[in-house]
C-alpha positions in Angstrom: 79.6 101.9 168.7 79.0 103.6 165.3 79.4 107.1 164.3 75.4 106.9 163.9 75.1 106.6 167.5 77.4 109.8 168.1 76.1 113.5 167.7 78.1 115.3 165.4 80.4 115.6 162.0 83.4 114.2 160.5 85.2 116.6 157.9 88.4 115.4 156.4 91.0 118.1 155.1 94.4 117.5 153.4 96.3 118.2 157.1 93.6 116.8 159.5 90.0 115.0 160.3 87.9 117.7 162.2 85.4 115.7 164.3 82.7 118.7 165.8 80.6 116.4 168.6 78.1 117.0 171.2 79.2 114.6 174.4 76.2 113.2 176.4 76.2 114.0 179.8 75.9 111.7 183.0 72.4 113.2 183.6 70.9 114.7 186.4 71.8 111.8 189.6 74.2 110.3 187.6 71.4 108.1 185.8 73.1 107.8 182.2 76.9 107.4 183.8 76.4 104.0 182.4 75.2 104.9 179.5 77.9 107.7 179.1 80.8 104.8 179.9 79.7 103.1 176.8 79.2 105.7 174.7 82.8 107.1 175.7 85.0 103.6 174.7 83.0 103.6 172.0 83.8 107.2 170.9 87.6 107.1 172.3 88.1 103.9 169.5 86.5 105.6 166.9 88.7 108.5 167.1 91.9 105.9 167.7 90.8 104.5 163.9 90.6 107.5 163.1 93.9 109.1 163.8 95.3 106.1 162.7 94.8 107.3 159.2 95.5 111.2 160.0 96.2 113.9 162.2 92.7 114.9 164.4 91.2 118.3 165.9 88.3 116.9 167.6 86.0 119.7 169.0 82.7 120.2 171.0 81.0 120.0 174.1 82.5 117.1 175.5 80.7 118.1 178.4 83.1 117.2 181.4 85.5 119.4 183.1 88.8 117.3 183.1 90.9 118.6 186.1 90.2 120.7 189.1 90.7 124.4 187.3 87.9 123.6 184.7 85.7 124.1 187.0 84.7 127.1 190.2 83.9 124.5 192.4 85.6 121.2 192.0 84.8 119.9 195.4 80.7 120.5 195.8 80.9 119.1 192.3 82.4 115.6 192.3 79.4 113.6 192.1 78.4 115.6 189.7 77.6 114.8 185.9 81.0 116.5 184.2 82.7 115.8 186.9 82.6 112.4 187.8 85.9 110.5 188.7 84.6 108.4 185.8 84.1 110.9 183.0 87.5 112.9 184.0 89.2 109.5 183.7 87.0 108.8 180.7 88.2 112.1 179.4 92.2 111.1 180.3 91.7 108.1 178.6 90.9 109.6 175.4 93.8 112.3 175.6 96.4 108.9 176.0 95.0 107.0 173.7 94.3 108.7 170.7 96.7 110.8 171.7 95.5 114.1 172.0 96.4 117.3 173.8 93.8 120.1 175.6 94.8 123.3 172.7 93.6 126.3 175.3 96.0 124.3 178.2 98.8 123.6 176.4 98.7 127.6 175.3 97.7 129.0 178.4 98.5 126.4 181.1 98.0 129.1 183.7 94.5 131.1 183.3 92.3 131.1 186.0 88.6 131.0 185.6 88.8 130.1 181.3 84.7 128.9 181.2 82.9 127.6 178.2 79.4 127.7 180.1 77.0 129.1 182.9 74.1 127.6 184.1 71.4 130.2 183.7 70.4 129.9 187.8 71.6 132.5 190.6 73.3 134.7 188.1 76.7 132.2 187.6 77.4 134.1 184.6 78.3 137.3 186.1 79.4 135.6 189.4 81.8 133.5 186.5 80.6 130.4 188.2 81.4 128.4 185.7 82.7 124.9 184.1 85.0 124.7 180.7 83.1 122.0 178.8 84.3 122.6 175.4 87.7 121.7 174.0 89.5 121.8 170.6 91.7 118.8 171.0 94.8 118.4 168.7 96.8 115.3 167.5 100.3 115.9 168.8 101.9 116.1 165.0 99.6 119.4 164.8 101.4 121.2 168.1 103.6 123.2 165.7 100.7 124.6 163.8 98.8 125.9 166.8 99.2 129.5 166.7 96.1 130.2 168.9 92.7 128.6 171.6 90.3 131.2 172.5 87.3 131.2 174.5 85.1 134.1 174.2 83.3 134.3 177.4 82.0 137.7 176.4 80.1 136.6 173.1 77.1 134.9 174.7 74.5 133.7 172.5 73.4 131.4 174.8 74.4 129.1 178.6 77.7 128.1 176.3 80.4 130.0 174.4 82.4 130.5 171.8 85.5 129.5 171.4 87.7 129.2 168.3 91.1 127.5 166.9 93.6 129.4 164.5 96.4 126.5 163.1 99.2 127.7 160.4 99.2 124.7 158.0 
């Protein structure tokens, strides 16, 4: 895979690579999980070469909701694109391998119902019916600049959120 084939931007500072990236999804019935396996290896050794080099903060809509409380309803939603056994090992894989740790979990291990986006049907936003689909990731040498992982579930622009990264370097 090349970074031509991958939605999003590379910035390299003195401390870190920030690599912002829009994940494609599985698609409705599952019909690009192959194509999402492929893109995903791809994408995992691209950001392996890259953290060779430097510390990374990758961060997007990696659109998959890695474990259980990422998501209202983990079991109607197992077959479901974001949260295929396939895309959360997918998404494990990448978190060994580069290796990377979840910012907002390793700060706040314990929050219940911390969403990134609503579907716009049967009112999920203000029923908080919700999946957390967007991460800032962090190479583990930048653990003891992370001072704070916020998700802004009130400041909706849109189906997603905001959510923002403060590091002391």
């Amino acid at each position: 895979m090349r970074w031509q084939e991958v939605s999003g931007i590379v910035a390299e500072f003195d401390a870190f690579v920030l690599v912002t990236v829009y994940v494609p999804n599985a698609g409705q019935g599952l019909l690009r999980l192959g194509y999402w396996q492929h893109w995903d290896e791809g994408f995992r050794k691209f950001l392996k070469g890259l953290a060779s080099q430097k510390p990374l903060v990758p961060y997007g809509d990696l659109n998959v909701a890695h474990e259980e409380i990422d998501l209202r309803n983990p079991k109607g939603n197992k077959k479901n694109a974001g949260f295929t056994p396939q895309e959360r090992q997918g998404f494990g894989a990448l978190l060994q391998a580069v290796p990377l740790v979840d910012s907002f979990w390793h700060l706040y291990p314990n929050t219940a119902y911390a969403y990134t986006f609503w579907t716009y049907m049967m009112n999920a936003q203000f029923k908080n019916v919700s999946w957390h689909l967007h991460y800032f990731l962090l190479s583990h040498s930048l653990l003891p600049a992370l001072c704070d992982s916020k998700i802004h579930s009130k400041a909706l622009s849109s189906d997603h959120c905001l959510i923002t990264l403060h590091l002391a370097l």
